[in-house]
PDB file as gemmi writes it, atoms N, CA and C in Angstrom:
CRYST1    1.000    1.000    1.000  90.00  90.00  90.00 P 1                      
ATOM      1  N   UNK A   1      18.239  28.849  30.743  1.00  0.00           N  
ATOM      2  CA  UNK A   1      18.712  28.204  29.534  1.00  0.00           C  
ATOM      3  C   UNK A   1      19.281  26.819  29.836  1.00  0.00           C  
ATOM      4  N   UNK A   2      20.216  26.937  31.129  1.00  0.00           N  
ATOM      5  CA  UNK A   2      20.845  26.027  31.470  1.00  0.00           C  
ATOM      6  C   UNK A   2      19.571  24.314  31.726  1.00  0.00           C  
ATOM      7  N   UNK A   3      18.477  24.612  32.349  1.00  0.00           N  
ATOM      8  CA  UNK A   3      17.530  24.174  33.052  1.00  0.00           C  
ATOM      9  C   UNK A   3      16.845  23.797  31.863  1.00  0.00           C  
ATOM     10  N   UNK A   4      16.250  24.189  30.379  1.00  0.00           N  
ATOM     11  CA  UNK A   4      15.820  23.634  29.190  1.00  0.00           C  
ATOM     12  C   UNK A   4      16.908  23.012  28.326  1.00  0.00           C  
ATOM     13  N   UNK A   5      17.895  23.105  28.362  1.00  0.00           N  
ATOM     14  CA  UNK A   5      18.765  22.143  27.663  1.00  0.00           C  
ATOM     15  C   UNK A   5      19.111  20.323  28.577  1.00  0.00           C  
ATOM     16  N   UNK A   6      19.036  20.714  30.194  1.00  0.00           N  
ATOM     17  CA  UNK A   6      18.919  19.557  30.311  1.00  0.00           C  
ATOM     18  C   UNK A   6      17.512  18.636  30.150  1.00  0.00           C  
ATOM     19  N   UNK A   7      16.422  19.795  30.424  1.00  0.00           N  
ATOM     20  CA  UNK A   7      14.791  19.373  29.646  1.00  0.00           C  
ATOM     21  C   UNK A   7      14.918  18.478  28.214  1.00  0.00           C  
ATOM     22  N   UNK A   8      15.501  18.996  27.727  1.00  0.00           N  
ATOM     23  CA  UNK A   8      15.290  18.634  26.292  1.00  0.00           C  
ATOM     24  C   UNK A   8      16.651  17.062  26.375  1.00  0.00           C  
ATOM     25  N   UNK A   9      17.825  17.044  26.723  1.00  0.00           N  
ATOM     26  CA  UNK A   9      18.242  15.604  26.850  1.00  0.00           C  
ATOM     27  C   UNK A   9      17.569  14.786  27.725  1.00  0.00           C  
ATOM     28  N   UNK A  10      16.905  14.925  28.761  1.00  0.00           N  
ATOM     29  CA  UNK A  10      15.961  14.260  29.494  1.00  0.00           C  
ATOM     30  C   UNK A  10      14.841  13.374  28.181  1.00  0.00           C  
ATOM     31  N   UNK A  11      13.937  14.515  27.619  1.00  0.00           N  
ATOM     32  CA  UNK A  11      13.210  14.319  26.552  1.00  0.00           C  
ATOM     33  C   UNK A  11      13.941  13.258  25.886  1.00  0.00           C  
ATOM     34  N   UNK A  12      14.839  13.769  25.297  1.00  0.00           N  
ATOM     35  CA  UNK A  12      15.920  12.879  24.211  1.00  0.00           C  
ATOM     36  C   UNK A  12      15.988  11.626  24.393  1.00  0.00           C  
ATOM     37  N   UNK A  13      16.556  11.358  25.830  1.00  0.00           N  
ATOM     38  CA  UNK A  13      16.869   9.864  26.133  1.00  0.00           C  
ATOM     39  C   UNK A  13      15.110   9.323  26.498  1.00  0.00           C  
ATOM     40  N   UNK A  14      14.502   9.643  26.942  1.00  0.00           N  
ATOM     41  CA  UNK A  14      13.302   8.926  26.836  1.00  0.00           C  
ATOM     42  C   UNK A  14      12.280   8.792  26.089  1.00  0.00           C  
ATOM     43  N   UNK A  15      12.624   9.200  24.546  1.00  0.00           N  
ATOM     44  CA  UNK A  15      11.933   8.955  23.319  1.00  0.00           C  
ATOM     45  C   UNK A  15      12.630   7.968  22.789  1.00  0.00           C  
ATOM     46  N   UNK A  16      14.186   8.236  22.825  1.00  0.00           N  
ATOM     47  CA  UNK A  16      14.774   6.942  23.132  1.00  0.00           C  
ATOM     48  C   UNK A  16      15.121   5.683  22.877  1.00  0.00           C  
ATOM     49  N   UNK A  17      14.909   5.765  24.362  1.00  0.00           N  
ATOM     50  CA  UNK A  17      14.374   4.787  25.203  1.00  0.00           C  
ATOM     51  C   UNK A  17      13.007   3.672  24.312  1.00  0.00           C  
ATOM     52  N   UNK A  18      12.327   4.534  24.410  1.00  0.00           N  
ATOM     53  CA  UNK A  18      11.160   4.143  23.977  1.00  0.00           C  
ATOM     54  C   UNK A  18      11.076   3.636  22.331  1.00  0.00           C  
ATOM     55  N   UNK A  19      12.183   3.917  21.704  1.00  0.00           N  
ATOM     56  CA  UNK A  19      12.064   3.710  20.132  1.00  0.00           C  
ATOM     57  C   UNK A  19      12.140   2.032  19.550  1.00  0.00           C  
ATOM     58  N   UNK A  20      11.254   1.359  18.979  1.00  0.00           N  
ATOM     59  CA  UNK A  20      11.221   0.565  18.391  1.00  0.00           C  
ATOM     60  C   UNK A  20      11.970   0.344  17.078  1.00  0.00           C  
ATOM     61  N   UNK A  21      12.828  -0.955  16.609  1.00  0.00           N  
ATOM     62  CA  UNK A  21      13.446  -0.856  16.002  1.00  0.00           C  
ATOM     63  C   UNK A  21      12.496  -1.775  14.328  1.00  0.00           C  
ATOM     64  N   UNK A  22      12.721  -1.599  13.057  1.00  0.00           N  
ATOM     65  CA  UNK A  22      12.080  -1.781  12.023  1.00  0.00           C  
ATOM     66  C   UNK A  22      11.758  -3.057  12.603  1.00  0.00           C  
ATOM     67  N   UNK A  23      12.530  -4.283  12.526  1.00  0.00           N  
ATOM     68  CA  UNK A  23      11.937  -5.630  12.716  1.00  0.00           C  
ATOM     69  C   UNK A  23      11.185  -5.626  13.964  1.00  0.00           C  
ATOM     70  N   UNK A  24      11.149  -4.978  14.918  1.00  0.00           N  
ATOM     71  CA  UNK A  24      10.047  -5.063  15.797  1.00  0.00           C  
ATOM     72  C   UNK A  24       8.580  -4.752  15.681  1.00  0.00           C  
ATOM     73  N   UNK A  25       8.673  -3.443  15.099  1.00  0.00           N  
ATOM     74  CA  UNK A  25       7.589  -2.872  14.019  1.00  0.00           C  
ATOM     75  C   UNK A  25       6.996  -4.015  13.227  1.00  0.00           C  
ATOM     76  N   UNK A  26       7.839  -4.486  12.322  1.00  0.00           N  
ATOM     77  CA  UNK A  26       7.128  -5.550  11.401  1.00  0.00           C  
ATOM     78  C   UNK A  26       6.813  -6.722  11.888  1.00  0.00           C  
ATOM     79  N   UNK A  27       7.614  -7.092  12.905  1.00  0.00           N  
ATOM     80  CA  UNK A  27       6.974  -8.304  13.803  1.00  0.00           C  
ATOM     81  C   UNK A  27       5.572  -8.610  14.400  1.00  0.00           C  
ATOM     82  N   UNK A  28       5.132  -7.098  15.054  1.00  0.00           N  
ATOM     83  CA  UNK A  28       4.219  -7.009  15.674  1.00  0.00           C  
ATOM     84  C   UNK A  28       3.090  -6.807  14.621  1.00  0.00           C  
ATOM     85  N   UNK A  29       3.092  -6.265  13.415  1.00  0.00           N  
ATOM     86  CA  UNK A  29       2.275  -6.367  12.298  1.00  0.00           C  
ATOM     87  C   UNK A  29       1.713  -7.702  12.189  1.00  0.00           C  
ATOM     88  N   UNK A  30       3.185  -8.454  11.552  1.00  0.00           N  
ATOM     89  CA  UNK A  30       2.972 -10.107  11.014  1.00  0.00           C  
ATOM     90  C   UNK A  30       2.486 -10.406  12.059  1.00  0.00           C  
ATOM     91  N   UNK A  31       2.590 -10.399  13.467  1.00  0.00           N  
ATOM     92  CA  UNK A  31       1.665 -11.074  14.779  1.00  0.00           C  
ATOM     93  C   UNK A  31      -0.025 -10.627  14.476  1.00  0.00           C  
ATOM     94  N   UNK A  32      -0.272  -9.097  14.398  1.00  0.00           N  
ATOM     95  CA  UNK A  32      -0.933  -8.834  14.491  1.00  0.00           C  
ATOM     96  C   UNK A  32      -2.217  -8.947  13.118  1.00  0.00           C  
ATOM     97  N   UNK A  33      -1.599  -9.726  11.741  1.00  0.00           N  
ATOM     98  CA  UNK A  33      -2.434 -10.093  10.990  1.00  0.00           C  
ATOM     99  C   UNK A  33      -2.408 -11.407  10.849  1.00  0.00           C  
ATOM    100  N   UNK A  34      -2.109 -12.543  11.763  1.00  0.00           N  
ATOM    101  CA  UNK A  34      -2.301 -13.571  12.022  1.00  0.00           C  
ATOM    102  C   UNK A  34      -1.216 -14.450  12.410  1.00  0.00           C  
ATOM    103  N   UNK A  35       0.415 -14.028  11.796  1.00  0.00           N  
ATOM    104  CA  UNK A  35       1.082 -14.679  11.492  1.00  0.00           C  
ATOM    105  C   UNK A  35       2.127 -15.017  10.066  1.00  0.00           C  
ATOM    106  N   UNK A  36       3.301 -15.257   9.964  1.00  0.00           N  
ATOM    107  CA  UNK A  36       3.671 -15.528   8.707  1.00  0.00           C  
ATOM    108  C   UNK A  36       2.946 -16.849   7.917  1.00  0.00           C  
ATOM    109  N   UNK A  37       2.478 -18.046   8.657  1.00  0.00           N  
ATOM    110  CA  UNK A  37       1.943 -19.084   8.289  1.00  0.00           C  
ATOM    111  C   UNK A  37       0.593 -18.266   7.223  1.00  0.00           C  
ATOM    112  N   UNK A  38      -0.442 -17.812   8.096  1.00  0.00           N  
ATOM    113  CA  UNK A  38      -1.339 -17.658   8.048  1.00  0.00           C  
ATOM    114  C   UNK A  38      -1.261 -16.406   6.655  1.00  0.00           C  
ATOM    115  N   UNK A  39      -0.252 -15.047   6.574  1.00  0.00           N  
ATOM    116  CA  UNK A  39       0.176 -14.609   5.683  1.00  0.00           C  
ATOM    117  C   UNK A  39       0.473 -15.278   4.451  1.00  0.00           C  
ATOM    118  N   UNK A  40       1.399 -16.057   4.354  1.00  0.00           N  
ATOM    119  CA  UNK A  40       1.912 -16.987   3.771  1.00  0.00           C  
ATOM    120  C   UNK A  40       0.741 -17.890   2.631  1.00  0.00           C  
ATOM    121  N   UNK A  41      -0.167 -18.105   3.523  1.00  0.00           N  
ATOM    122  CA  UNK A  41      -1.332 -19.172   3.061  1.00  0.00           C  
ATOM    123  C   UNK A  41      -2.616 -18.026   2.099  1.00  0.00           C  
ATOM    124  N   UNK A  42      -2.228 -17.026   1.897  1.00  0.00           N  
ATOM    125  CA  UNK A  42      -3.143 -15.898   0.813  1.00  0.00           C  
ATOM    126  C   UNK A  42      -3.017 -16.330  -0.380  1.00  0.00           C  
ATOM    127  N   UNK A  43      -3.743 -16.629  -1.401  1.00  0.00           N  
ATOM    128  CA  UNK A  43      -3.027 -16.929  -2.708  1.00  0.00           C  
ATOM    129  C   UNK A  43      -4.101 -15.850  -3.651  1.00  0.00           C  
ATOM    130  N   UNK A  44      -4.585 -15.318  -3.460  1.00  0.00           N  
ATOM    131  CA  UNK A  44      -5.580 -14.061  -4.206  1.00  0.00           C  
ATOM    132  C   UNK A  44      -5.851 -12.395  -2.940  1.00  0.00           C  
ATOM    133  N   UNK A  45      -5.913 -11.858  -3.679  1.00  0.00           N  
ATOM    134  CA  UNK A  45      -6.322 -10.638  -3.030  1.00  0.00           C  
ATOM    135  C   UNK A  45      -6.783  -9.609  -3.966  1.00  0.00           C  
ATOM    136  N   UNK A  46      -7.562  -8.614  -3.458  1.00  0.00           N  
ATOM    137  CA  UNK A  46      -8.236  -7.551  -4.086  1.00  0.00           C  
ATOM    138  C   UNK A  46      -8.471  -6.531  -3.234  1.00  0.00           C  
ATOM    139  N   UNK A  47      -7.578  -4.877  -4.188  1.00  0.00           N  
ATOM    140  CA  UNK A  47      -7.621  -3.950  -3.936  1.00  0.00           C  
ATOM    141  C   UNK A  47      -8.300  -2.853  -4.194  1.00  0.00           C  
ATOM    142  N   UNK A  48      -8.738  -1.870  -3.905  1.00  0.00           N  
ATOM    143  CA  UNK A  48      -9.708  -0.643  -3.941  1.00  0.00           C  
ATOM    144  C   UNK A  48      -9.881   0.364  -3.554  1.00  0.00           C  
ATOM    145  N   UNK A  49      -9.153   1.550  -4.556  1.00  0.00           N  
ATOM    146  CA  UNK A  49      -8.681   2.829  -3.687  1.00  0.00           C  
ATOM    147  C   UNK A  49      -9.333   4.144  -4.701  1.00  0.00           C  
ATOM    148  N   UNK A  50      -9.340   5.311  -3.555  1.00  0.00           N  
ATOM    149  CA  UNK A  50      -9.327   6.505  -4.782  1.00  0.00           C  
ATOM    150  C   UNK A  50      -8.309   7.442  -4.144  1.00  0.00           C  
ATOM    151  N   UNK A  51      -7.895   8.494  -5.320  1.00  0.00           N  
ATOM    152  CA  UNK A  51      -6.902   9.436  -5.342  1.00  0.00           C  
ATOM    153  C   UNK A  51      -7.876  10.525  -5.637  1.00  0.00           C  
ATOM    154  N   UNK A  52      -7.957  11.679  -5.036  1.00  0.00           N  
ATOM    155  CA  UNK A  52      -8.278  12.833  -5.259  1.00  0.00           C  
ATOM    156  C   UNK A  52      -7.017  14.131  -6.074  1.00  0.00           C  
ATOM    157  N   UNK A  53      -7.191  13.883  -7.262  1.00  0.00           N  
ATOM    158  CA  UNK A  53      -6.212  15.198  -7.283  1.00  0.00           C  
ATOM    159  C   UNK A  53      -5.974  16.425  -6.831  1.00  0.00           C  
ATOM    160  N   UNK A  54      -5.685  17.525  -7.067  1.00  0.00           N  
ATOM    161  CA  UNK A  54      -5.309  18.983  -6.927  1.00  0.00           C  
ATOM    162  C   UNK A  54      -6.659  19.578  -7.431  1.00  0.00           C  
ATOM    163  N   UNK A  55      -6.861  19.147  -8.914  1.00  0.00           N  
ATOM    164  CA  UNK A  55      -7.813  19.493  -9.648  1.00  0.00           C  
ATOM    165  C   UNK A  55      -9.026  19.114  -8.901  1.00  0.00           C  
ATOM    166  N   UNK A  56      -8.985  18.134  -7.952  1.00  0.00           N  
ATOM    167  CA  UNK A  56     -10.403  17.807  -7.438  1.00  0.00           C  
ATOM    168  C   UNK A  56     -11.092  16.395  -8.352  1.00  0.00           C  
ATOM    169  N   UNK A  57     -10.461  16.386  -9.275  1.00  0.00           N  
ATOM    170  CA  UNK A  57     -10.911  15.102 -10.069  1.00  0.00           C  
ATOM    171  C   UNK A  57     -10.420  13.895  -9.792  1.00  0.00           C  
ATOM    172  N   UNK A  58     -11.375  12.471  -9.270  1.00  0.00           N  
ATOM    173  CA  UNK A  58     -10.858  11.505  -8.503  1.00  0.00           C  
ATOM    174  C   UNK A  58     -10.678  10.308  -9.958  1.00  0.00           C  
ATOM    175  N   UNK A  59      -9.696   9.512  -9.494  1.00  0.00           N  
ATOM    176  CA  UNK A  59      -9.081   8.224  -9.819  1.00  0.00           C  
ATOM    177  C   UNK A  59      -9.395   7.113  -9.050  1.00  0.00           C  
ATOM    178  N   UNK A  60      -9.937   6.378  -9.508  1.00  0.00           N  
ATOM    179  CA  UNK A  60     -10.144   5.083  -8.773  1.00  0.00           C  
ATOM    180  C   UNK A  60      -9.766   3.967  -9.759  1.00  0.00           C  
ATOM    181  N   UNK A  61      -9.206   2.983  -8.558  1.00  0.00           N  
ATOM    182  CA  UNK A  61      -7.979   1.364  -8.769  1.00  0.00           C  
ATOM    183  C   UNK A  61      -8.636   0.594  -8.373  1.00  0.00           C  
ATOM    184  N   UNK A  62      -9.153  -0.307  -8.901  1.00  0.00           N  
ATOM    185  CA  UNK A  62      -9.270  -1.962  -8.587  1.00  0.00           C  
ATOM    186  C   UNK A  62      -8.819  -2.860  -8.746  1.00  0.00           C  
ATOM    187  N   UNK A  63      -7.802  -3.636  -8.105  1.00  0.00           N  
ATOM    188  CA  UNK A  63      -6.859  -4.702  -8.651  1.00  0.00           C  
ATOM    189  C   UNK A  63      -7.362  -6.110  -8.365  1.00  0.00           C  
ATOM    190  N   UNK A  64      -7.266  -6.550  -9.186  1.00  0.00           N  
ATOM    191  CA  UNK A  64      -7.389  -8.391  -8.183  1.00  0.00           C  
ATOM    192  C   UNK A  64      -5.997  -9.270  -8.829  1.00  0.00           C  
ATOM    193  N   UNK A  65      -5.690  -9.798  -7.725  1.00  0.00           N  
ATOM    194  CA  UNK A  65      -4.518 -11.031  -8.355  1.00  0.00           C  
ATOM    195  C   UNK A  65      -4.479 -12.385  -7.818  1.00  0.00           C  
ATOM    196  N   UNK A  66      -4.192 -12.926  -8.323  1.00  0.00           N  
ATOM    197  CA  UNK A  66      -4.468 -14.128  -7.827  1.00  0.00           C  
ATOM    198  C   UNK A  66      -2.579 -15.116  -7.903  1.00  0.00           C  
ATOM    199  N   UNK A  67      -1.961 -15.227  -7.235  1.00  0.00           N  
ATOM    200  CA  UNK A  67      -0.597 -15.082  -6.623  1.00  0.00           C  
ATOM    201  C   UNK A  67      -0.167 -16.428  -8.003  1.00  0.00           C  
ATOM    202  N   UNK A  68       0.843 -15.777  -8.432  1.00  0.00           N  
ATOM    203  CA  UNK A  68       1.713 -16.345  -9.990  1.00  0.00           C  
ATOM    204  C   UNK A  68       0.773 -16.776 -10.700  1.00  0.00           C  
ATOM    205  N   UNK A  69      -0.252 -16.620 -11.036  1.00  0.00           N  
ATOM    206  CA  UNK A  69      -1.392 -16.681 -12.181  1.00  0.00           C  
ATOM    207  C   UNK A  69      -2.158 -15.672 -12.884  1.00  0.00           C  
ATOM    208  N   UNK A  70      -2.771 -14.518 -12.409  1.00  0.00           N  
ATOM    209  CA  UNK A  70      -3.574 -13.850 -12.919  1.00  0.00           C  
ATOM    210  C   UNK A  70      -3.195 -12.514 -11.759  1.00  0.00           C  
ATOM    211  N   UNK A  71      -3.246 -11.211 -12.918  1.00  0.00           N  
ATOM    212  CA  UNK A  71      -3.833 -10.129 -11.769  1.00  0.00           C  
ATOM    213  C   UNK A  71      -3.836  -9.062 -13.072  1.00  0.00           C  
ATOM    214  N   UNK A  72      -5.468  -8.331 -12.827  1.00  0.00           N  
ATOM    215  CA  UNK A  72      -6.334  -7.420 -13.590  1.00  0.00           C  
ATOM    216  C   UNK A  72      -6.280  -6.054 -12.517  1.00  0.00           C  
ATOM    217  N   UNK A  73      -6.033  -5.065 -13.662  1.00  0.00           N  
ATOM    218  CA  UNK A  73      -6.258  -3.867 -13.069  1.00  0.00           C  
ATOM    219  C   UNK A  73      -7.150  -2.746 -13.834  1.00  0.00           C  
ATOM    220  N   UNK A  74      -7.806  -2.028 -12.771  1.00  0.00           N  
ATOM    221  CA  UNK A  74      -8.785  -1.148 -13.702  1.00  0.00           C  
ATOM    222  C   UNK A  74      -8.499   0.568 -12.783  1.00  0.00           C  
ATOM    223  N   UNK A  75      -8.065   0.947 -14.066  1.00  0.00           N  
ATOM    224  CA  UNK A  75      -8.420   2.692 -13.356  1.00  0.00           C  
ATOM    225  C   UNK A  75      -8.968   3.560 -14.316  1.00  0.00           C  
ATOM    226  N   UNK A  76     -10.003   4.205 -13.485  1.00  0.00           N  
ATOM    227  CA  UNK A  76     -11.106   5.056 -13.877  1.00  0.00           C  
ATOM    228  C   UNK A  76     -10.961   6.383 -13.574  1.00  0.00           C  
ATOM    229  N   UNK A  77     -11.093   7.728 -14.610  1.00  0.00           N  
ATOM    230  CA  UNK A  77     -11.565   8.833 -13.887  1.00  0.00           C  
ATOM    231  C   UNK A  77     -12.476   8.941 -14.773  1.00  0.00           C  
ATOM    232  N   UNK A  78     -12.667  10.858 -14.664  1.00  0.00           N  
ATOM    233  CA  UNK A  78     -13.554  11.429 -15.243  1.00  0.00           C  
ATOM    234  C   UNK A  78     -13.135  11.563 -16.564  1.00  0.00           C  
ATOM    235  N   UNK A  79     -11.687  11.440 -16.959  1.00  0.00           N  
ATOM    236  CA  UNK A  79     -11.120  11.525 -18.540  1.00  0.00           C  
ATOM    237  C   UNK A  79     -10.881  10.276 -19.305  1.00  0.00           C  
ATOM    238  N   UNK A  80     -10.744   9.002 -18.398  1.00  0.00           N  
ATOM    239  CA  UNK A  80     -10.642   8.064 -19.001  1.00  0.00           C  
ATOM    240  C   UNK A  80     -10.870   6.973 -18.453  1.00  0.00           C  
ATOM    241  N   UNK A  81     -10.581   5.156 -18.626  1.00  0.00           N  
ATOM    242  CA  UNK A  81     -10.763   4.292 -18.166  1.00  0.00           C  
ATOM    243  C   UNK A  81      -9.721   3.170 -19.108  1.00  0.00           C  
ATOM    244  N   UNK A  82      -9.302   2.610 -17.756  1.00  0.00           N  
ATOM    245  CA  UNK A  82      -7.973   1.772 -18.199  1.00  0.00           C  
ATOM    246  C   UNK A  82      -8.144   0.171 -18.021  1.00  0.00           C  
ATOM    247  N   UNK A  83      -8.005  -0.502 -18.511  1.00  0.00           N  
ATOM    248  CA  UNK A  83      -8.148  -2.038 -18.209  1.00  0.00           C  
ATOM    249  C   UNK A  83      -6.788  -2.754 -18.372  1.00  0.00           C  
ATOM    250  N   UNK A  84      -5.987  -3.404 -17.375  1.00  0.00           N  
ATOM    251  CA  UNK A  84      -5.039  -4.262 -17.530  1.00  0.00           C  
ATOM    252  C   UNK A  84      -4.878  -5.577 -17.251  1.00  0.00           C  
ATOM    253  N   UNK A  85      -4.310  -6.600 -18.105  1.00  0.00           N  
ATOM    254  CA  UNK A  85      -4.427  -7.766 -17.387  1.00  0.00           C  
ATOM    255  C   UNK A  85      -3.149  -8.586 -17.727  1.00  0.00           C  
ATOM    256  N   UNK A  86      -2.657  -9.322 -16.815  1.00  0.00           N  
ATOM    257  CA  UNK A  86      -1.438  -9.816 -16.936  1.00  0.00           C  
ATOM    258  C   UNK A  86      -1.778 -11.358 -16.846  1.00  0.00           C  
ATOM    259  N   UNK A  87      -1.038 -12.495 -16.938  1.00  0.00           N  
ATOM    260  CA  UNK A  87      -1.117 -13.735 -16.856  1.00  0.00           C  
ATOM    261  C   UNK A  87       0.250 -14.492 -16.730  1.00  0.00           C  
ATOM    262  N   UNK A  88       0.167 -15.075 -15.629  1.00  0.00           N  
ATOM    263  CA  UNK A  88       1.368 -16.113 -15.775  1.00  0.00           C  
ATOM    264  C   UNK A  88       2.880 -14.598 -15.679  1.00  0.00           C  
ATOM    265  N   UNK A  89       2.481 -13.795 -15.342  1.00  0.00           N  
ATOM    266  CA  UNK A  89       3.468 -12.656 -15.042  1.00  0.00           C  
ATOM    267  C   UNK A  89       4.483 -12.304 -16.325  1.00  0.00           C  
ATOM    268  N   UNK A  90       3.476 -12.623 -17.663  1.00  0.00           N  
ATOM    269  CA  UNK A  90       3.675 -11.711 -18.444  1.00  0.00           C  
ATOM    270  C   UNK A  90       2.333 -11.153 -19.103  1.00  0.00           C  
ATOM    271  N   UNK A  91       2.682  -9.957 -19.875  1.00  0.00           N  
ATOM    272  CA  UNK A  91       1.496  -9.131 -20.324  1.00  0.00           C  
ATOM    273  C   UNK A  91       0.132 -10.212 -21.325  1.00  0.00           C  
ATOM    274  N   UNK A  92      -0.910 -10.468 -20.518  1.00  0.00           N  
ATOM    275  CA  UNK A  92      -1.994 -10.814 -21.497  1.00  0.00           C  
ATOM    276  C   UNK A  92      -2.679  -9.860 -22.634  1.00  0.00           C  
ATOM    277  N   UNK A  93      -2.455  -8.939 -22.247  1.00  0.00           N  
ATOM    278  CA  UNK A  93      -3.246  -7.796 -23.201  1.00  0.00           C  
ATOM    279  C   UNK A  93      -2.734  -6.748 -23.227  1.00  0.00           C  
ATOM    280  N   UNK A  94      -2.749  -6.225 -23.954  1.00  0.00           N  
ATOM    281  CA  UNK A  94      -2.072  -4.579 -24.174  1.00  0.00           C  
ATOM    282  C   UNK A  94      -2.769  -3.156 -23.310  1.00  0.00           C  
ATOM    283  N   UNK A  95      -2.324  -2.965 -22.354  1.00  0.00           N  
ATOM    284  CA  UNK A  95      -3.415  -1.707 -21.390  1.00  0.00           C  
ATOM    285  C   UNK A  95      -4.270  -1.335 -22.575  1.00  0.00           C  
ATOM    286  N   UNK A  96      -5.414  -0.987 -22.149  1.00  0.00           N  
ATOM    287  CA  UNK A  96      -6.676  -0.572 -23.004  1.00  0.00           C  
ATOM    288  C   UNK A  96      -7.167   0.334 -22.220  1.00  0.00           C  
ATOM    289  N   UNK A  97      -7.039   1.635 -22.836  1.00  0.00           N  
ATOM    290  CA  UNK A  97      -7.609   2.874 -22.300  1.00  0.00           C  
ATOM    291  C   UNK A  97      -8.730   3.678 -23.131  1.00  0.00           C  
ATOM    292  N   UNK A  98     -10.074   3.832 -22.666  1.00  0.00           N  
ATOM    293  CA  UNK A  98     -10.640   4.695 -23.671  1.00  0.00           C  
ATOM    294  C   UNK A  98     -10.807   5.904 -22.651  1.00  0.00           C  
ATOM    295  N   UNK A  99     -10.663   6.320 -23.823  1.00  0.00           N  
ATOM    296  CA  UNK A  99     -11.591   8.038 -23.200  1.00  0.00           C  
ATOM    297  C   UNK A  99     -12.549   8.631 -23.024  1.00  0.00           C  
ATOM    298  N   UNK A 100     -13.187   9.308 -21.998  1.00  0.00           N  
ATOM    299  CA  UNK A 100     -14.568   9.235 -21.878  1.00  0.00           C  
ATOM    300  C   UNK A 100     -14.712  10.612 -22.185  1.00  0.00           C  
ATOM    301  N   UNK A 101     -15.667  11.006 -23.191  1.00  0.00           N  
ATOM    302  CA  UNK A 101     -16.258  12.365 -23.537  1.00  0.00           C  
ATOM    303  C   UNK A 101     -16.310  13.427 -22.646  1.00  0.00           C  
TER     304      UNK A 101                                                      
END                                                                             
């Protein structure tokens, strides 16, 4: 017993040891996608995902924005379909959802 409890602080201190702290984490990100400059210099982007529910019935998101001007969003399933669009970071249009048969 005696012999696995010092196992396990051994363990302890060299996980540790080894632990990275949040801003290091995010540092090595921002390094690793070019830079804050290079971050910084994005002024549009576009996203594209799906969600599988419980039910098995998928959701899919497409966003595009284009940074303090424009950003449209669309989500789709099998029950419905949503269109959003914003401008100037207030609402251009009222979400528009129809329902699909």
């Amino acid at each position: 017993m005696k012999k696995l409890a010092v196992l396990m602080f051994m363990l302890t201190g060299f996980i540790s040891a080894n632990a990275q702290t949040v801003d290091e984490i995010i540092n090595k990100y921002v390094d690793a996608m070019g830079g804050k400059d290079k971050l910084a210099s994005i002024k549009s982007i576009y996203m594209e995902g799906t969600s599988v529910m419980q039910n098995g019935a998928e959701i899919t998101q497409k966003m595009w924005k284009v940074d303090g001007k424009l950003m449209r969003r669309e989500i789709s399933s099998s029950m419905f379909n949503m269109i959003q669009i914003r401008k100037d970071g207030t609402r251009a249009s009222v979400p528009t959802a129809i329902l699909n048969p």
